[in-house]
Every structure is written in structure tokens, then in C-alpha cells.
C-alpha positions as CSV (number, residue, x, y, z in Angstrom):
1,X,-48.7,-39.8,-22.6
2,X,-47.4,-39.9,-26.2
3,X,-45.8,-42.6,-27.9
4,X,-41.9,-42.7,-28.4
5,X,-42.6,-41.4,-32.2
6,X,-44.5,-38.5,-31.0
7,X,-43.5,-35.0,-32.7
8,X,-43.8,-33.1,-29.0
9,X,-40.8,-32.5,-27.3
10,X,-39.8,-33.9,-24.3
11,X,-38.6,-32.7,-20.8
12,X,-34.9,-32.2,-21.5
13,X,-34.5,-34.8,-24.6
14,X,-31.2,-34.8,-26.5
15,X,-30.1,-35.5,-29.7
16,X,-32.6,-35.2,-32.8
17,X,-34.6,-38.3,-32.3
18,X,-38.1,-37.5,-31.5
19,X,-39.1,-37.2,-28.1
20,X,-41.1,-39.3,-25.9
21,X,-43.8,-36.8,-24.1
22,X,-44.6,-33.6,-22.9
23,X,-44.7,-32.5,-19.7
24,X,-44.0,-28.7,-17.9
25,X,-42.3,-27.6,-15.1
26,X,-45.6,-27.0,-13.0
27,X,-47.9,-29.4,-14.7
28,X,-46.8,-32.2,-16.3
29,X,-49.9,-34.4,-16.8
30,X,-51.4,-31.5,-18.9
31,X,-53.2,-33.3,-21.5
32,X,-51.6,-32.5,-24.9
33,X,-53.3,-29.5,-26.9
34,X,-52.8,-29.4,-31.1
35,X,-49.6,-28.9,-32.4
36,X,-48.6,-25.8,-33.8
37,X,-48.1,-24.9,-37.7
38,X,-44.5,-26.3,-38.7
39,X,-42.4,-26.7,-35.2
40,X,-44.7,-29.6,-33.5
41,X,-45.2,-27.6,-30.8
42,X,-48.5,-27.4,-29.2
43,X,-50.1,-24.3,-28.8
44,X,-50.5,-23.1,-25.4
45,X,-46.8,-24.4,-24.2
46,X,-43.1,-23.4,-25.1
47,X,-40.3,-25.1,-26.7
48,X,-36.6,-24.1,-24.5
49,X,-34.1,-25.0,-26.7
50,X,-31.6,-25.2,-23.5
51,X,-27.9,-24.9,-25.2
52,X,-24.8,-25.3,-22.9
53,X,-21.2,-22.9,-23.1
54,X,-19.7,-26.8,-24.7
55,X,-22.5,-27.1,-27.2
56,X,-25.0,-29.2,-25.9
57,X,-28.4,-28.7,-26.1
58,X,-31.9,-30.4,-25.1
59,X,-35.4,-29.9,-25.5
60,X,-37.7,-28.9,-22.4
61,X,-41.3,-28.3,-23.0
62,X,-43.3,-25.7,-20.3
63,X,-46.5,-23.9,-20.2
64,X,-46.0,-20.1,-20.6
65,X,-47.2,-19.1,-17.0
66,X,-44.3,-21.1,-15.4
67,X,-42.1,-19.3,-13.4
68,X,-38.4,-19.2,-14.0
69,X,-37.5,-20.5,-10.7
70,X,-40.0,-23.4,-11.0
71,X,-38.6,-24.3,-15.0
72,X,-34.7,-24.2,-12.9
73,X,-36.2,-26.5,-10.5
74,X,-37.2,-28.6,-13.1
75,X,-34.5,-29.1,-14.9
76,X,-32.2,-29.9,-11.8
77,X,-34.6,-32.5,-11.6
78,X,-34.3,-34.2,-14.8
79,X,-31.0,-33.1,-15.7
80,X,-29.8,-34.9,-18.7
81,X,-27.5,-38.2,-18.0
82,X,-25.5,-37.0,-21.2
83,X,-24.5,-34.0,-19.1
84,X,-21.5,-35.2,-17.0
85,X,-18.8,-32.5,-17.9
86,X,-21.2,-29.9,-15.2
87,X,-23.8,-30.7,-13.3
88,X,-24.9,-27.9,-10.5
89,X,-25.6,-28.5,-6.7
90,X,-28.6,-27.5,-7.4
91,X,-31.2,-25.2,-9.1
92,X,-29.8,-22.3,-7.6
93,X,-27.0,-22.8,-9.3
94,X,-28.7,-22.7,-12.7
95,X,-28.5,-19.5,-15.0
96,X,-31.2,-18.8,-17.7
97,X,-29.6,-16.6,-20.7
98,X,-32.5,-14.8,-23.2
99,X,-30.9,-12.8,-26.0
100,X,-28.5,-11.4,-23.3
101,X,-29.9,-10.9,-20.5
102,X,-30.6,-13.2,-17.3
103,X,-33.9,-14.2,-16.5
104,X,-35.1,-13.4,-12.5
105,X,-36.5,-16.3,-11.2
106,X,-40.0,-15.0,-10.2
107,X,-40.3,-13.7,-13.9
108,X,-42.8,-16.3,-15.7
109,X,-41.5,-17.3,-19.2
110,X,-44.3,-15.4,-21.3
111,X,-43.7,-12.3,-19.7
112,X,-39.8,-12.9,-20.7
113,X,-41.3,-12.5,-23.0
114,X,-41.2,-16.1,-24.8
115,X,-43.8,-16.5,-27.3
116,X,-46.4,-19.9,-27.2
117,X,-46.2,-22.6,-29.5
118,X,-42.4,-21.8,-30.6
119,X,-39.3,-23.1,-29.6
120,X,-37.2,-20.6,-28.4
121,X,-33.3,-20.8,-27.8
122,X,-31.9,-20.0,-24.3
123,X,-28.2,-20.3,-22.7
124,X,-28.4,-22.4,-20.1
125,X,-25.3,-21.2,-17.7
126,X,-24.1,-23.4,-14.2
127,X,-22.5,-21.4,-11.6
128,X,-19.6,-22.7,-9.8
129,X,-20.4,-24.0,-6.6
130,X,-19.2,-21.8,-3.8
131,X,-19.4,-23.9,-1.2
132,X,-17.7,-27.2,-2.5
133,X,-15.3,-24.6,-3.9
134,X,-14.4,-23.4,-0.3
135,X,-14.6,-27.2,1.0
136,X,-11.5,-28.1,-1.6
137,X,-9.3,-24.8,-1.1
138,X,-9.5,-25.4,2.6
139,X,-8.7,-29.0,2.1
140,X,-6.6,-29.8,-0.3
141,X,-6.0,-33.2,-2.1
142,X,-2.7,-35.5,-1.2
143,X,-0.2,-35.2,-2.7
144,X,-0.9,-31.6,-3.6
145,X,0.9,-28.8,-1.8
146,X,-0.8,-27.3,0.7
147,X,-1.4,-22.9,-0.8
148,X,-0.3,-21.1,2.9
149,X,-0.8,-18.1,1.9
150,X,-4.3,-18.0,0.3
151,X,-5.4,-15.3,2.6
152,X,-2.6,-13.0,0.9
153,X,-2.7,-14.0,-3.0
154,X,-1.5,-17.5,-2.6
155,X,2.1,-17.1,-2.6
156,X,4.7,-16.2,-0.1
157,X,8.0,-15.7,-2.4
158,X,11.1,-14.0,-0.8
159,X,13.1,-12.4,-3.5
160,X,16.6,-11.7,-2.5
């Protein structure tokens, strides 16, 4: 593994400081391969610039034959502790953006296609829960009144 001063990004590092080491979603003791002319990333893997709706964006290094599904998996695994205003139930729940559309999950990233050896820019989107969406509207907090009519619209007005 790379030192903390290595120029390689990292699975999901924020901020600018370098990152510590590489890894990939399917391989991540793949031993490091020469860097890239300018970016510092090596050849044979991809840079995702992941960037959130509120801004936020991280670093996630993966090897082009990855699978979408696999680099979701991924990073619901090591999702960043910086992330607190969403985090998904899980990687289903996780939404890959690439200059507009959606990537399917058993598309791998170079035939996106995502080129090697660059750092490319993707939205990173979380889709509500449904479930624990359905737990609260059927359950609702105290103090909170209770919406009778959420089979109908959610209100039962009487104008006279």
C-alpha cells in the first residue's frame, strides 16, 4: 500500500489532501501500475470523481472492467463519515449519473464508456428509501397528528 503522501487516489477520499492508497471495487490489493501523464492516475484504473446534489465530492479509484453494481456496492461500503446529510439503506439505493444518463448496473465502467487513467466526474444520486418511508407514514412520531386520510390525498376537509 502507498504512503499517506501518495499522489493515487483513494477509495472515496475527501477534501484535497492526498490520498492514502488505491484500491478498486473488485480488486483492491491490485499492486499499483505507473501513474498517468499529469492526473496521478495510474494507467490501467479510473479516477470517479463522485459529486453529491449538496456539493460534496470524493475520490474512488476502480479498474475499468468493474461492473457498475460491484463500484455501488463498494461505495456503500466505504461510504464517507463526512456524509451524514444522506446516507442510503443500501447500494441499491445508489444512482450513478454520466453526462446525463444513468448507468445499469451490469454495464462495466469502460464500456460507459469511462476512459483509463483519467478522472472522470460522475453524480452520485441516493434514492429515497421506500421502505423506511412507508415505516414512518404508517407510524407516525408523537406529538404529530396522525394523516387519516392518506389513502385519499391526506386530507378530509368539509367545506360548508
Amino acid at each position: 500500500m502507498a504512503a499517506a503522501g501518495a499522489s493515487t487516489p483513494s477509495p472515496l477520499s475527501t477534501s484535497s489532501a492526498p490520498p492514502a492508497a488505491p484500491a478498486s471495487a473488485a480488486a483492491a490489493s491490485a499492486p499499483e501500475e505507473e501513474a498517468s501523464g499529469g492526473g496521478g492516475v495510474p494507467s490501467g484504473k479510473v479516477n470517479l470523481r463522485l459529486l453529491l446534489v449538496n456539493g460534496q465530492k470524493s475520490d474512488f479509484l476502480v479498474n475499468p472492467t468493474d461492473r457498475i453494481d460491484a463500484v455501488k456496492q463498494a461505495v456503500f461500503a466505504a461510504w464517507p463519515k463526512e456524509w451524514t446529510e444522506e446516507v442510503p439503506a443500501g447500494p441499491g439505493n445508489l444512482r450513478i449519473l454520466l453526462r446525463g444518463k444513468f448507468l445499469e448496473d451490469a454495464t462495466t465502467i469502460n464500456a460507459a464508456p469511462i476512459p483509463a487513467g483519467e478522472t472522470t466526474i460522475v453524480h452520485l444520486l441516493i434514492r429515497p428509501d421506500t421502505a423506511r418511508a412507508a415505516t414512518a407514514a404508517n407510524n407516525p412520531a408523537k406529538g404529530e397528528p396522525e394523516n387519516r386520510g392518506a389513502g385519499r390525498g391526506g386530507c378530509q376537509c368539509s367545506i360548508l
